[in-house]
N, C-alpha and C positions, 0 to 999 in steps of 0.2 A: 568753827574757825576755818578752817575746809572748805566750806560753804561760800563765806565770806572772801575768801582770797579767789576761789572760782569766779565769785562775780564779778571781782575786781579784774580778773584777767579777761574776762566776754567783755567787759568793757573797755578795756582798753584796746582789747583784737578788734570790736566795732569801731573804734574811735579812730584807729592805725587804717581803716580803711577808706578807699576815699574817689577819684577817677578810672580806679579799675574795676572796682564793684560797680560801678555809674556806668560805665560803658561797655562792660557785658551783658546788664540787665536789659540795657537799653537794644539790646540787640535786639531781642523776642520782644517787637514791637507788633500792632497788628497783620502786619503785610507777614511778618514771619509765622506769625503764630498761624495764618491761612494755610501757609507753605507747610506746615509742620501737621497740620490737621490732613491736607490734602495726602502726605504721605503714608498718615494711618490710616485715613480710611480707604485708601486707594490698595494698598498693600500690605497690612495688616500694621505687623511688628518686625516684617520683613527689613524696616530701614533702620532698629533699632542701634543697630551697632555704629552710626554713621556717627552718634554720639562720640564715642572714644574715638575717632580717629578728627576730629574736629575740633575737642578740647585742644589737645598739644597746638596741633597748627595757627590758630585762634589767640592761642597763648604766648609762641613765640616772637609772632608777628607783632602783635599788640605791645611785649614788653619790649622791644626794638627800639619802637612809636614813643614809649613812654622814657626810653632812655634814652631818644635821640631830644624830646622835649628839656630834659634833667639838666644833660650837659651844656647844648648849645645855648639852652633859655630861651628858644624859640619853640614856633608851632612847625608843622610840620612844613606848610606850604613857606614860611620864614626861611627855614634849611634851605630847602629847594629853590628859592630865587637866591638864595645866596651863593650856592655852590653849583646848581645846575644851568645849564642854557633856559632863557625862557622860554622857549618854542615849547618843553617840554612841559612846565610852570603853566600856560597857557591851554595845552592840551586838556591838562588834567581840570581846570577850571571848567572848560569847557562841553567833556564830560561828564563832570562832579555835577552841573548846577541843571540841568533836566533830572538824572535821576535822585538826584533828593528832593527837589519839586514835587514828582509823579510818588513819590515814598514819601511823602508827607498829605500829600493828596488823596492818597489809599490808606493812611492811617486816620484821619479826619476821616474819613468816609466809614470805613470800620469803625470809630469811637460812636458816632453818629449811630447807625445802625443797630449797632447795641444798645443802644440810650432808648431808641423807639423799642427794641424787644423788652426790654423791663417797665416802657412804660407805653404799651401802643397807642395810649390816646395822643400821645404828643411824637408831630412828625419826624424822622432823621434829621431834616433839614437843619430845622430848630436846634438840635444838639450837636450838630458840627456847626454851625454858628456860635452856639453860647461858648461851644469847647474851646473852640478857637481864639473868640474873645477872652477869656480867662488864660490861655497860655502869655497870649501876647500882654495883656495885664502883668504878670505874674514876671515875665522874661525882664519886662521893662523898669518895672520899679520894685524890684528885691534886688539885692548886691549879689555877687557871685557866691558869698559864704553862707547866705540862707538860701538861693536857690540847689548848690549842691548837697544842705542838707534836707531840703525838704526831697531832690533826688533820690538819697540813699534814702530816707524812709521809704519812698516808692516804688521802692527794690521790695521790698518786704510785702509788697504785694502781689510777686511773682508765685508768693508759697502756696499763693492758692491752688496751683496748676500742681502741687505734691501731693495735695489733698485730695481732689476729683476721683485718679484714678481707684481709689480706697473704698470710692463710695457705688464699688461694681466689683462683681467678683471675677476675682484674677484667676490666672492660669501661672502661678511663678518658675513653675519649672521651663515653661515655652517664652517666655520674658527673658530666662539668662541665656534659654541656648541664643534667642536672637540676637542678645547684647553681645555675646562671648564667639558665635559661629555666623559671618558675614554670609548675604544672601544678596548673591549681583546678576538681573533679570538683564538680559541682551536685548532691551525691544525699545523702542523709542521713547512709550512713556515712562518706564521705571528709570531709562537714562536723565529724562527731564526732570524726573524728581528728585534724582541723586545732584546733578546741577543746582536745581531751584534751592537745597538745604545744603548746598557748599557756597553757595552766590549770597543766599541770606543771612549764613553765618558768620561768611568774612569776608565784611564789606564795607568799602575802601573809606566810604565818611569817617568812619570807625577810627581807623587808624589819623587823620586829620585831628581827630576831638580827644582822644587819648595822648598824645603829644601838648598843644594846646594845653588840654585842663592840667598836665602836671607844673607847666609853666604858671599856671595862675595860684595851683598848690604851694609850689615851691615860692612866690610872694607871698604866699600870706603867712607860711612855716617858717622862713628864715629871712633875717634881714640882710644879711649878704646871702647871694646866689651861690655859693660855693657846695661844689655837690660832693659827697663823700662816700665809700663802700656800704655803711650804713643805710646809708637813704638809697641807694641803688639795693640791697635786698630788701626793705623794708616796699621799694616799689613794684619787685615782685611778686612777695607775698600778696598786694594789694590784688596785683596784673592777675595774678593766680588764680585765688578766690571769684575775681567776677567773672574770670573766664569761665571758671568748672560751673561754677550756679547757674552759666547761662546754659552750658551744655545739659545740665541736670533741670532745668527747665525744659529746653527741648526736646530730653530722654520723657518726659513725662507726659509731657501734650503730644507726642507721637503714640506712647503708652496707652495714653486716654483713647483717641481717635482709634487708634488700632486696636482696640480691643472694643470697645462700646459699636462705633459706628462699622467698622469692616465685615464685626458679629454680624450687627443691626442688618447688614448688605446697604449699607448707605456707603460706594465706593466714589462719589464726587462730592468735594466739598469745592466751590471755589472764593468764597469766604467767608471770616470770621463769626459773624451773623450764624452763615445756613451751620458753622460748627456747633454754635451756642444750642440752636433750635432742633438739630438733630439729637444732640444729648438728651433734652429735657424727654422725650418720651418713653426712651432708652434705659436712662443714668438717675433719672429722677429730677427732682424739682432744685435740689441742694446741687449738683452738680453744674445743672443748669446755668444756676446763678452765679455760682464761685465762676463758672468759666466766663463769663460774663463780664462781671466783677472787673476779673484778671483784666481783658480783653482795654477796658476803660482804663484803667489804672495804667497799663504798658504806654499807652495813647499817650497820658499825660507824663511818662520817663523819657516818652523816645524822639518826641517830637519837638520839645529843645535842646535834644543834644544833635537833630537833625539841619533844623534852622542855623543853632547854633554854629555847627560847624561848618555849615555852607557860609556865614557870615565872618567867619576869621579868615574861609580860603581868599576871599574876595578882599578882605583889610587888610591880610598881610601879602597878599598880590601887591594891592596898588598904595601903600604904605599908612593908609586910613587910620585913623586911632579905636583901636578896638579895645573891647575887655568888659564884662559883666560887671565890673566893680566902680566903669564910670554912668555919669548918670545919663540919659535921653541928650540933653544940649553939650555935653563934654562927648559925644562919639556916636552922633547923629547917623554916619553913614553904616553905623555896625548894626543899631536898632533900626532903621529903617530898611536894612536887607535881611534882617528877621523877620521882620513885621511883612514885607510883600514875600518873601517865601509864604509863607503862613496862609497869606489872603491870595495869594497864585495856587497853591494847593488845596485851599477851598474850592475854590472859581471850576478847579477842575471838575468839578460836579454838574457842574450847570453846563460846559460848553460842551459835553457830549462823550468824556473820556470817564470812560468805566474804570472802577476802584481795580477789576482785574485785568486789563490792559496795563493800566499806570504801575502795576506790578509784575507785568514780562516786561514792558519797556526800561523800567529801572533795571529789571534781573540782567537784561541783556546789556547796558551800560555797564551796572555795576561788574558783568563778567569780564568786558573788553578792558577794562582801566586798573582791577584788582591784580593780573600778573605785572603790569606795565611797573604800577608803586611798588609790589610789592620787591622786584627786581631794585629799582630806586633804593627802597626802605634797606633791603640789603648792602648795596653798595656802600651809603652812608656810615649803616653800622660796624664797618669793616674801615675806614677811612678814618688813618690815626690823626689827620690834621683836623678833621673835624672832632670824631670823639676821644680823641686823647688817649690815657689809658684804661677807659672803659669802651671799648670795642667789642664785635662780637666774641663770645666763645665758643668752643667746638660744637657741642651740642645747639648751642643759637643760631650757629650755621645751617647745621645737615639738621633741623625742624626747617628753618626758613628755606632751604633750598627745596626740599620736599615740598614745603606746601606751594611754593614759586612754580612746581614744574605742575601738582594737582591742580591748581588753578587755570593753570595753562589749557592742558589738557582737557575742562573744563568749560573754558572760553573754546576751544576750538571746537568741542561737544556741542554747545551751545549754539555757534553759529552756523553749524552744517546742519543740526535739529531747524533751524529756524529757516534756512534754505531749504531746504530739504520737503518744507512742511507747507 
């Protein structure tokens, strides 16, 4: 009986989750998982802690987004033309649509690259081409309620990267003092990597497509839009869960890397691929593959919630009809700024921009535009005309404020490293 009521509660804990599991998964997409390799094996298990102080922040910010989406029944960029000046509406557009271009550009080139290591007779090319064609397939003619479930099972693909480090033997006692005893190197490249996995973690699409998707949740859950205490923790819990699994993702392919490849003296990775290929001689054939595996499967979580959300800033800008649940001829301009993101981010291959360029160039985007919103994202949730009585609270402050001024500090790391250099 026990048993039986257990399953029934997994089940229904699975079933209660929904765009926050989706959009933290989707974070450790391939360009991150680079990032995340590059700091293990560059510096062992030295950046493990970056973990805990990344969940919170990650997680305030994001449930903000999801409860600025709840109440007003808009997306994010919706809010923002309505209550902000458009200069600033425009800024962020402007921003936003290179680096998820170049971040979808570098994840199609990672998906690809992987596809030739598990099968080298058949070129990269070839499988960021098929890849790509099957996204945009899949985007265009499934409704928003089978593509966000075929998402969450795609999440469940993450678990592979829990599995790897298991199949190598650990040191656990040097694992928690890393986790639990922080380790911050003064020199310029351990600053750039502390950047590259704050910039990768909380990055601003993010907070666009978590807003958004609760709005399209909140359609399809209730028939009037009326939002209640209830559905605000219930989108917590949600916010929660996909936050930590991403952070415990990223504790793990940092794990991986810094223990297999830093051993190995393999201290450069600079993509997905050279991570996969460095394991196999190291970690063995099984690890190999699960990292792989992962690698292809992220490709196919991250890169419609990429497009995607590039296509709502853009619709709810210029009042366009958007929404996954209409079909190709009812919201023409929403799929067709999916579809040329997709094929601009292919292309990038061909005209001469490297998968690792198009991933400082996004980093460095993504860093100047993430304090800007997230300041924005504050102000809104504070603003009882707009969110009524669910505003922020104390603690949803001093997180947001904190990660408002790390971001900053951040950006301004970033741009002196990139002067500098």
């Amino acid at each position: 009986m026990k048993t039986v009521k257990k399953k029934f509660s997994l089940v229904r804990f699975w079933k209660n989750l929904g765009p926050g599991l989706i959009t933290g998964s989707s974070d450790d997409d391939p360009s991150g998982i680079a990032t995340y390799s590059q700091a293990g094996a560059a510096y062992g298990l030295a950046t493990l802690w970056t973990a805990l102080i990344t969940f919170p922040m990650m997680a305030s910010i994001q449930e903000m987004c999801a409860r600025i989406g709840l109440v007003t029944s808009q997306g994010l960029t919706g809010t923002l033309k309505k209550h902000y000046p458009r200069s600033i509406l425009y800024l962020m557009l402007i921003f936003s649509f290179p680096a998820i271009i170049l971040n979808i550009g570098a994840d199609i080139a990672g998906m690809g690259a992987v596809g030739n290591l598990l099968f080298p007779s058949i070129q990269p090319t070839f499988f960021s081409v098929l890849f790509t064609i099957i996204l945009l397939s899949c985007i265009i003619y499934f409704p928003y309620r089978k593509i966000a479930n075929v998402l969450k099972y795609l999440c469940i693909v993450l678990l592979v990267y829990l599995i790897v480090p298991f199949l190598y033997k650990q040191d656990f006692i040097a694992i928690l003092k890393a986790t639990f005893v922080p380790t911050i190197v003064f020199d310029k490249s351990f600053l750039s990597i502390l950047v590259g996995i704050l910039g990768t973690t909380i990055s601003p699409y993010l907070f666009f497509w978590q807003a958004t998707m609760e709005v399209e949740e909140l359609k399809h859950k209730r028939k009037q839009l009326i939002v209640n205490k209830k559905m605000i923790s219930d989108m917590k819990k949600d916010v929660d869960v996909g936050m930590f699994f991403s952070n415990v993702v990223m504790f793990f392919i940092i794990l991986t890397t810094g223990t297999v490849l830093f051993n190995g003296n393999i201290h450069q990775i600079n993509t997905v691929e050279e991570a996969a290929q460095a394991l196999r001689p190291l970690a063995g054939e099984g690890a190999y593959i699960l990292f792989a595996i992962g690698v292809i499967g992220t490709g196919f979580l991250a890169i419609p919630v990429l497009s995607g959300s590039l296509s709502y800033i853009f619709c709810e800008t210029f009042g366009w009809k958007e929404g996954l649940d209409h079909k190709f001829n009812e919201a023409k301009p929403f799929y067709l700024i999916i579809a040329a993101s997709l094929l601009i981010g292919l292309s990038l291959n061909y005209i001469g921009i490297s998968p690792i360029k198009a991933l400082i160039y996004s980093a460095i985007l993504y860093g100047l535009t993430a304090p800007i919103l997230i300041a924005i994202i504050l102000h809104i949730s504070n603003n009882k005309k707009v969110m009524k009585e669910f505003t922020n609270g104390k603690l949803s402050n001093v997180l947001g404020w904190v990660t408002l001024m790390v971001m900053t500090a951040c950006a301004a790391a970033l741009v002196y490293l990139e002067i500098k250099s």
